[in-house]
N, CA, C and O atoms as CSV, one atom per row, in Angstrom:
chain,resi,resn,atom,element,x,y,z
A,1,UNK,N,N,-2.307,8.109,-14.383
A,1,UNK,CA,C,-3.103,7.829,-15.560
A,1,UNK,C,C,-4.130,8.947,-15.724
A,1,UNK,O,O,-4.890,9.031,-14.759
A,2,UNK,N,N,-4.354,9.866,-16.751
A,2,UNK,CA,C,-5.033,10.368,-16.978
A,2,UNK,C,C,-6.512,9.891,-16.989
A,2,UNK,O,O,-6.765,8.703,-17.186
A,3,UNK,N,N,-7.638,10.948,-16.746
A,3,UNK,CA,C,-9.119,10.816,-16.525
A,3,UNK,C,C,-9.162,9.990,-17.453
A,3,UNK,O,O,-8.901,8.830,-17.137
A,4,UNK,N,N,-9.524,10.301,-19.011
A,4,UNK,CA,C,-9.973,9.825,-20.065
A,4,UNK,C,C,-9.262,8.308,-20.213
A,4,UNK,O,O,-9.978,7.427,-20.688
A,5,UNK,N,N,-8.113,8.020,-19.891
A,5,UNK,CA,C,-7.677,6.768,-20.139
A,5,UNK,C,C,-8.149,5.340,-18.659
A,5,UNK,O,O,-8.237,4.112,-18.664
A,6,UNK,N,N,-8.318,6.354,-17.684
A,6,UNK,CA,C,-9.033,5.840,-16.424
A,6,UNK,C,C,-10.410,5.291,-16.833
A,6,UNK,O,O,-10.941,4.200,-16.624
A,7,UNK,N,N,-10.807,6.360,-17.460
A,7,UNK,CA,C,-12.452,5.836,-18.032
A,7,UNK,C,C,-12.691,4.615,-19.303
A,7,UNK,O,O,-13.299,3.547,-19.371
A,8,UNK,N,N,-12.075,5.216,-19.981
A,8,UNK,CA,C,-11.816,3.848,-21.085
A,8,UNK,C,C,-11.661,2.381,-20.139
A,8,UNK,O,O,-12.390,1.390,-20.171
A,9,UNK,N,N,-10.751,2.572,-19.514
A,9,UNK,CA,C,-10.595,1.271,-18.776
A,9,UNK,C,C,-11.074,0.539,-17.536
A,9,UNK,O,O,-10.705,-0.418,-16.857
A,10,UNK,N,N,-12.146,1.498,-17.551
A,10,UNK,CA,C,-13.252,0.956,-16.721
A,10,UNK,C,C,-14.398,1.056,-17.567
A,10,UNK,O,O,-15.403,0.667,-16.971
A,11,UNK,N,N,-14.586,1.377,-18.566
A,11,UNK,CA,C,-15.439,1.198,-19.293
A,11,UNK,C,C,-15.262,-0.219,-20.201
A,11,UNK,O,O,-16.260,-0.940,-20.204
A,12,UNK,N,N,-14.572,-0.495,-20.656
A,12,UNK,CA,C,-13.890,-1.651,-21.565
A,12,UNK,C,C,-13.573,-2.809,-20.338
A,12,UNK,O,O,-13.485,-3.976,-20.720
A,13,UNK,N,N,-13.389,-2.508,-18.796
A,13,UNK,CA,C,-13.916,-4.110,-18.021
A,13,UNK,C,C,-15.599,-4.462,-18.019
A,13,UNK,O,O,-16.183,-5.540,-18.135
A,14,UNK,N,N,-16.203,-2.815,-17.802
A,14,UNK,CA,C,-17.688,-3.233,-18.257
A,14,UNK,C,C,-18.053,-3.662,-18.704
A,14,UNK,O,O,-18.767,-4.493,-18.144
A,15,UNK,N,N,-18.039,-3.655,-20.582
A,15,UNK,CA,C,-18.478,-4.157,-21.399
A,15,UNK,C,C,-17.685,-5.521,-21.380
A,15,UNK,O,O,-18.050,-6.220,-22.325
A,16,UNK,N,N,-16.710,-6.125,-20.598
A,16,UNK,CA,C,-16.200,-7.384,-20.789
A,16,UNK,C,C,-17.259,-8.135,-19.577
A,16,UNK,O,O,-18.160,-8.930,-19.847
A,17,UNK,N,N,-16.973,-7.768,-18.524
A,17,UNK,CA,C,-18.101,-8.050,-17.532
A,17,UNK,C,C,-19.605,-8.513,-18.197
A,17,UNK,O,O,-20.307,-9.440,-17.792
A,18,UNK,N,N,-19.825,-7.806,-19.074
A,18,UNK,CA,C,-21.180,-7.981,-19.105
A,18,UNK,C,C,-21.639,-9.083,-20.919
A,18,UNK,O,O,-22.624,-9.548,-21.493
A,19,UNK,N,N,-19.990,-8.966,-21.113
A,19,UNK,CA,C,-20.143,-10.365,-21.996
A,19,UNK,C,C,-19.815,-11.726,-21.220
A,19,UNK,O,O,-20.573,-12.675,-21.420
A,20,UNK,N,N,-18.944,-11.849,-20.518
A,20,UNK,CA,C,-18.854,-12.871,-19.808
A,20,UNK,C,C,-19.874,-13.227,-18.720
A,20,UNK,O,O,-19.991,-14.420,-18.443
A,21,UNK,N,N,-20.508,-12.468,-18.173
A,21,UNK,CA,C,-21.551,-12.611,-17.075
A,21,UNK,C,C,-23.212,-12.821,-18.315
A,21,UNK,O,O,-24.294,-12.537,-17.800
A,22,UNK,N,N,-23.206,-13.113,-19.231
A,22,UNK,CA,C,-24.573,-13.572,-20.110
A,22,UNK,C,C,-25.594,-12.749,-19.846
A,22,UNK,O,O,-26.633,-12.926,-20.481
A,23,UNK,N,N,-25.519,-11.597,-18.785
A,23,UNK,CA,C,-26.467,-10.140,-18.820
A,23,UNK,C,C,-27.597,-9.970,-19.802
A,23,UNK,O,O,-28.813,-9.962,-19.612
A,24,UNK,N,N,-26.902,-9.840,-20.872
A,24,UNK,CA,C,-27.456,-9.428,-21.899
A,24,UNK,C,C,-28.917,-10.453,-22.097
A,24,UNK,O,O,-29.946,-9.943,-22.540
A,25,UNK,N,N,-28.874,-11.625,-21.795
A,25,UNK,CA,C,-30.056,-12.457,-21.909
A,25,UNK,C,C,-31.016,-12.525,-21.127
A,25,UNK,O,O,-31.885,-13.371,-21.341
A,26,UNK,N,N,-31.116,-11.614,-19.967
A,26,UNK,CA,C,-30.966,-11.554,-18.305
A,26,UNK,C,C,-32.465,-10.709,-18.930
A,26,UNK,O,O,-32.396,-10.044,-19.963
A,27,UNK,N,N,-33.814,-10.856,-18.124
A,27,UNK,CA,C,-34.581,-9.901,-17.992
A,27,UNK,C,C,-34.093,-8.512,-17.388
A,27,UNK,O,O,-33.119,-8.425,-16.640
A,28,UNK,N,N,-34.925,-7.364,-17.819
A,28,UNK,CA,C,-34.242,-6.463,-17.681
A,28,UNK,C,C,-34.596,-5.897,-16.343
A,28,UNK,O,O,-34.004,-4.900,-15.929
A,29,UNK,N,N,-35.498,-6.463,-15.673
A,29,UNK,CA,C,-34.649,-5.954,-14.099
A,29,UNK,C,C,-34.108,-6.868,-13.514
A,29,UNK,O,O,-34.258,-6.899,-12.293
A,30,UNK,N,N,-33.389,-7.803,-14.094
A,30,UNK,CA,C,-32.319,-8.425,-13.180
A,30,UNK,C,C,-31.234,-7.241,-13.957
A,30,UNK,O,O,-30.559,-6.420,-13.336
A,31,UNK,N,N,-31.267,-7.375,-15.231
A,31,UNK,CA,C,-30.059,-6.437,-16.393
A,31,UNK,C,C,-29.804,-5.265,-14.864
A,31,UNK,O,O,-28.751,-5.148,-14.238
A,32,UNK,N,N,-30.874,-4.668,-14.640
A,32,UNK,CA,C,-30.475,-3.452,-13.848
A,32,UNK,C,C,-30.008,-3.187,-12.418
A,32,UNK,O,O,-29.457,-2.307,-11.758
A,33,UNK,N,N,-30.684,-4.805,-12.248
A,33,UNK,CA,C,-29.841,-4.743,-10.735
A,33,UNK,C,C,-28.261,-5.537,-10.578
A,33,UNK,O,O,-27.420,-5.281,-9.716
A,34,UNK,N,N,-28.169,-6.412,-11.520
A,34,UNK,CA,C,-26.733,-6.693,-12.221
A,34,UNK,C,C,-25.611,-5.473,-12.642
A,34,UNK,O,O,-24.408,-5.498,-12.381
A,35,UNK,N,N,-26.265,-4.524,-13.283
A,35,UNK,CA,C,-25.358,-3.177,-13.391
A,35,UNK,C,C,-25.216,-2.104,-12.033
A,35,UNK,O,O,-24.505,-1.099,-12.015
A,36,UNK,N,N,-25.931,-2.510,-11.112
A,36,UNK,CA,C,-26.225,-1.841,-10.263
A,36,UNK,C,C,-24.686,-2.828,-9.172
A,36,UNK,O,O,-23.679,-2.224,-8.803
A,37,UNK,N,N,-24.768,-3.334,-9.077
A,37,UNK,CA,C,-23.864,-4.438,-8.381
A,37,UNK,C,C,-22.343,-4.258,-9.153
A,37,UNK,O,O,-21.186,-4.099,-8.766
A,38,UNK,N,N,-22.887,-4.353,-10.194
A,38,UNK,CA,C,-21.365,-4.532,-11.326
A,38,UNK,C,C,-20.606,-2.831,-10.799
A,38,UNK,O,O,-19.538,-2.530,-10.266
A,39,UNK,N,N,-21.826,-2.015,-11.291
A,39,UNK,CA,C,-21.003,-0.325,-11.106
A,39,UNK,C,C,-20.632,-0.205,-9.262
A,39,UNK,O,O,-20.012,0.740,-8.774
A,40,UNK,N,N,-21.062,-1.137,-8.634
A,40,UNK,CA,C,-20.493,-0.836,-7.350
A,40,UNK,C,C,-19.165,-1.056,-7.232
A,40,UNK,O,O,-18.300,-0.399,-6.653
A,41,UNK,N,N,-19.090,-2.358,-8.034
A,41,UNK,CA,C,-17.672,-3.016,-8.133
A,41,UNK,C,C,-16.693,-2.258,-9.167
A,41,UNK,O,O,-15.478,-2.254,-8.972
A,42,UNK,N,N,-17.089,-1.825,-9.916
A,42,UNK,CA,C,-15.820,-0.869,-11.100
A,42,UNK,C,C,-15.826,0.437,-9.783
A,42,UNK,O,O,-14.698,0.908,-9.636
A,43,UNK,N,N,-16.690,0.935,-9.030
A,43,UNK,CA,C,-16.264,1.958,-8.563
A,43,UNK,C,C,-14.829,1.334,-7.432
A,43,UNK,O,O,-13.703,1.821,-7.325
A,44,UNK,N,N,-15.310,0.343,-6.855
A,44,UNK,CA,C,-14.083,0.071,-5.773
A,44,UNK,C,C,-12.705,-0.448,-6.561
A,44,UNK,O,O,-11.521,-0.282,-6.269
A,45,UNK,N,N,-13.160,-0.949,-7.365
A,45,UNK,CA,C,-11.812,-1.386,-8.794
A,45,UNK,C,C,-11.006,0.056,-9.350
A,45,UNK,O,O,-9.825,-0.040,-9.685
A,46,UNK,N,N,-11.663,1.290,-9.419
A,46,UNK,CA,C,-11.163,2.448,-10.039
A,46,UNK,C,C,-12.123,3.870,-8.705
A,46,UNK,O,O,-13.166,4.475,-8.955
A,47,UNK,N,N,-11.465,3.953,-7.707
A,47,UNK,CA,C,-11.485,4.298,-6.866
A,47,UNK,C,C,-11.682,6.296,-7.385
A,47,UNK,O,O,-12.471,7.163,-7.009
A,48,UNK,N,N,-10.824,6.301,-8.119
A,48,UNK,CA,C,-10.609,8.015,-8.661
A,48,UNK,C,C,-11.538,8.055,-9.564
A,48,UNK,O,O,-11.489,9.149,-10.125
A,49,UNK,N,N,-12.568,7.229,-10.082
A,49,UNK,CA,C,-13.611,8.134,-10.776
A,49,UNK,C,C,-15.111,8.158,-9.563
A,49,UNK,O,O,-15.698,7.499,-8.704
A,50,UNK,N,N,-15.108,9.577,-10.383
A,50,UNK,CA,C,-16.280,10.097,-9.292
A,50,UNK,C,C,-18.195,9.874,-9.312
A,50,UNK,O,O,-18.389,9.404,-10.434
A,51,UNK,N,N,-19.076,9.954,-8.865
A,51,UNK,CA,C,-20.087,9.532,-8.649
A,51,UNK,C,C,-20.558,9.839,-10.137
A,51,UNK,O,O,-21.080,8.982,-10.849
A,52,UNK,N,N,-20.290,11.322,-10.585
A,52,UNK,CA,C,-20.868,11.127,-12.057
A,52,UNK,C,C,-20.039,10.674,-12.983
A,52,UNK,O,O,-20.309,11.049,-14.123
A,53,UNK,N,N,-18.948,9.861,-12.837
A,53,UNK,CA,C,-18.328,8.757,-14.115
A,53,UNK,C,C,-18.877,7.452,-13.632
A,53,UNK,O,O,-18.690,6.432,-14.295
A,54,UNK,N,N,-19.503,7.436,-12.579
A,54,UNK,CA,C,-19.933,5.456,-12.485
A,54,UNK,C,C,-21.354,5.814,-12.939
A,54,UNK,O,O,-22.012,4.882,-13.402
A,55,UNK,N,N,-21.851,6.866,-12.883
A,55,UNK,CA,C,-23.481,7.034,-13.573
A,55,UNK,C,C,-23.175,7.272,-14.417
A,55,UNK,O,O,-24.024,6.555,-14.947
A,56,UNK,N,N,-22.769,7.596,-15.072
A,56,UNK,CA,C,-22.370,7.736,-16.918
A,56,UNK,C,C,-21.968,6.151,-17.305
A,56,UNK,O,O,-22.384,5.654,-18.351
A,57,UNK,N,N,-21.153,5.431,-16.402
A,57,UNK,CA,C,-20.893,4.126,-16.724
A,57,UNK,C,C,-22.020,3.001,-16.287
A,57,UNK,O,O,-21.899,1.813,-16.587
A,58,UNK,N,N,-23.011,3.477,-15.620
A,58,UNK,CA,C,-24.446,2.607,-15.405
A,58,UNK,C,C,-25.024,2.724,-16.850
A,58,UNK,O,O,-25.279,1.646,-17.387
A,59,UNK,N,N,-25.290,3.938,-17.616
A,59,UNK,CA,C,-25.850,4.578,-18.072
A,59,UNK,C,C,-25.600,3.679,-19.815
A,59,UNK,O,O,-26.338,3.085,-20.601
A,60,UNK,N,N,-24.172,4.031,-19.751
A,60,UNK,CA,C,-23.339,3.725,-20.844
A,60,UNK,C,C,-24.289,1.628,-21.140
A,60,UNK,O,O,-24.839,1.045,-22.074
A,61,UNK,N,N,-24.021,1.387,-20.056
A,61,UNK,CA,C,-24.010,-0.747,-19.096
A,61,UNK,C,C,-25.359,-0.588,-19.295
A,61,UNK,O,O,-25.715,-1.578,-18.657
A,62,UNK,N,N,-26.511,-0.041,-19.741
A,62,UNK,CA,C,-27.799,-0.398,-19.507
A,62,UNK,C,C,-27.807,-0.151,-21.304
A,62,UNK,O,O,-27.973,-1.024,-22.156
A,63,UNK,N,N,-27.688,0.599,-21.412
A,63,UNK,CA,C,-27.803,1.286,-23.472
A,63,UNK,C,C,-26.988,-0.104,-24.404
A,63,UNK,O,O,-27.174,-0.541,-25.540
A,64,UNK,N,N,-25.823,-0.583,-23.038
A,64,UNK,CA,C,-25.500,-1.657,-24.126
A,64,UNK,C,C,-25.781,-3.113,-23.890
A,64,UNK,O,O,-25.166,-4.123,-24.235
A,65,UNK,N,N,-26.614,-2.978,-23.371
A,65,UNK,CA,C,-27.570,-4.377,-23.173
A,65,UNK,C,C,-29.154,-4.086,-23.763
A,65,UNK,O,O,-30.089,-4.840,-23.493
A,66,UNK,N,N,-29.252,-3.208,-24.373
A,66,UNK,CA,C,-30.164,-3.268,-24.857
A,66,UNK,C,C,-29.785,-2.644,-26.587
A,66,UNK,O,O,-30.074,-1.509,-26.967
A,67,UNK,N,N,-29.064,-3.743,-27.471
A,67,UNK,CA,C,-28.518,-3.286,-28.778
A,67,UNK,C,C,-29.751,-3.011,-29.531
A,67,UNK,O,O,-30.902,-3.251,-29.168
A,68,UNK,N,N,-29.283,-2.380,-30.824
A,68,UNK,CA,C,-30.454,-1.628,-31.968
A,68,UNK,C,C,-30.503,-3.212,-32.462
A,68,UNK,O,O,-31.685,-3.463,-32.699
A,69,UNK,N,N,-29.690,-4.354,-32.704
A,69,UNK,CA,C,-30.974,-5.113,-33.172
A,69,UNK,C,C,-30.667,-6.140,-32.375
A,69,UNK,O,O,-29.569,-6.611,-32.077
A,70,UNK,N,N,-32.199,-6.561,-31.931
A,70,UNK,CA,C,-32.288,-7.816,-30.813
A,70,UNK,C,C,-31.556,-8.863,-31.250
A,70,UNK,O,O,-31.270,-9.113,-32.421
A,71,UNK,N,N,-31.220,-9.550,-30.154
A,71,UNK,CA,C,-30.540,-11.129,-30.085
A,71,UNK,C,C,-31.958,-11.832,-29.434
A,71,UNK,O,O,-32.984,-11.480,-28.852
A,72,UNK,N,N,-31.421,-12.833,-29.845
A,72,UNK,CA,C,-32.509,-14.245,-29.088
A,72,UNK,C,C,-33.521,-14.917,-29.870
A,72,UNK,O,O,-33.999,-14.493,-30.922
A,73,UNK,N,N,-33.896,-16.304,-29.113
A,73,UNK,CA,C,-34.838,-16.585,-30.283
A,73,UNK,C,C,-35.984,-15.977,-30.549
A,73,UNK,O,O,-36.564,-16.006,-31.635
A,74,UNK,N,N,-36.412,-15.292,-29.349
A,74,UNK,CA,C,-37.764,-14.358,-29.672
A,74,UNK,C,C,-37.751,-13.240,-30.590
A,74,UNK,O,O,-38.816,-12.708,-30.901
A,75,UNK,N,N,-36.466,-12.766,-31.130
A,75,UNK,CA,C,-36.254,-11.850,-32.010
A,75,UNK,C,C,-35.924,-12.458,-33.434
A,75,UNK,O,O,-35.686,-11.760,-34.420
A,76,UNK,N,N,-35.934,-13.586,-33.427
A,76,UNK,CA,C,-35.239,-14.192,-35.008
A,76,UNK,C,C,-36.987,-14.504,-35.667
A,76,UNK,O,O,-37.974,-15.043,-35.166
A,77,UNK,N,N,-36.718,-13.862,-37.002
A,77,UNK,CA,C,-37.962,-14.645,-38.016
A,77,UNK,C,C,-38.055,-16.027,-38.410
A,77,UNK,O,O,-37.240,-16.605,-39.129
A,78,UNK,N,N,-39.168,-16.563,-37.862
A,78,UNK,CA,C,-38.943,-18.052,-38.475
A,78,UNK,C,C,-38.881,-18.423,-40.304
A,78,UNK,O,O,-38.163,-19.038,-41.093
A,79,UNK,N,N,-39.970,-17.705,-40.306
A,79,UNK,CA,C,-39.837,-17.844,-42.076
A,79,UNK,C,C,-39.689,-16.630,-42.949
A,79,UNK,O,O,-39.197,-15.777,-42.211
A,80,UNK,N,N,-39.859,-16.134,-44.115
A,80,UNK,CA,C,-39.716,-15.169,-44.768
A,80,UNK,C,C,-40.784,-13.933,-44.424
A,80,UNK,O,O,-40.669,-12.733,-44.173
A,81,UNK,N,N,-41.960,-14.947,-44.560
A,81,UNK,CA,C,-43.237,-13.778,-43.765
A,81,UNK,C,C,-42.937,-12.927,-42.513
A,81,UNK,O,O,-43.277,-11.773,-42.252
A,82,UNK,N,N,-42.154,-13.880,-41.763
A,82,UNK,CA,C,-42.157,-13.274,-40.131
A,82,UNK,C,C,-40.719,-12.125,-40.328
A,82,UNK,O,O,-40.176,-11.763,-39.284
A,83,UNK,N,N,-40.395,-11.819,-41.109
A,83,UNK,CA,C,-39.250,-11.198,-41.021
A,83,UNK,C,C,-39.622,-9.942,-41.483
A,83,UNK,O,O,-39.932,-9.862,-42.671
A,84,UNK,N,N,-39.676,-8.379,-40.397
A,84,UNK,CA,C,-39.874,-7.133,-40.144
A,84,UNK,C,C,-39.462,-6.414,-42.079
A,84,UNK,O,O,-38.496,-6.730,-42.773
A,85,UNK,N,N,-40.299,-5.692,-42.340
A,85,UNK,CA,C,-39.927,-5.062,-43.990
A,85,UNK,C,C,-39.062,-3.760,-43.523
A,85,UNK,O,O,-39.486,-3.176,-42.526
A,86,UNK,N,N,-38.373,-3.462,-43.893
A,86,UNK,CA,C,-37.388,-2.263,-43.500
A,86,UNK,C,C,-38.092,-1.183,-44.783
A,86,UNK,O,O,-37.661,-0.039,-44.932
């Protein structure tokens, strides 16, 4: 299997990992010690990528737990006032 298709597919269990594991709701230093654990495990899962493809894939696992627009109830406007003017 080629590099690039090696990476995709350890990149794409990541981002499944980290929808099924509720991460994303997770304060963010648990978020980091959760990716920290998780990238130990994609490294022993995909053995042939090297120290700088599982830090590119920490890297990638931290940027996408933290999306451009928040989830949660602390991020939702309750009424029309509370809602950010673009």
């Amino acid at each position: 299997m080629s590099k690039e298709k090696l990476l995709d597919r350890a990149r794409d269990e990541l981002f499944s990992h980290v929808h099924r594991c509720g991460v994303l709701k997770a304060a963010v230093e648990d978020q980091r010690q959760w990716m920290d654990e998780t990238i130990d495990y994609i490294g022993e899962r995909f053995p042939d990528l090297t120290d700088l493809d599982l830090q590119g894939l920490h890297q990638i696992g931290i940027r996408f737990c933290k999306p451009a627009i928040a989830h949660g109830a602390q991020s939702s406007a309750k009424t029309l006032e509370d809602a950010p003017v673009a």
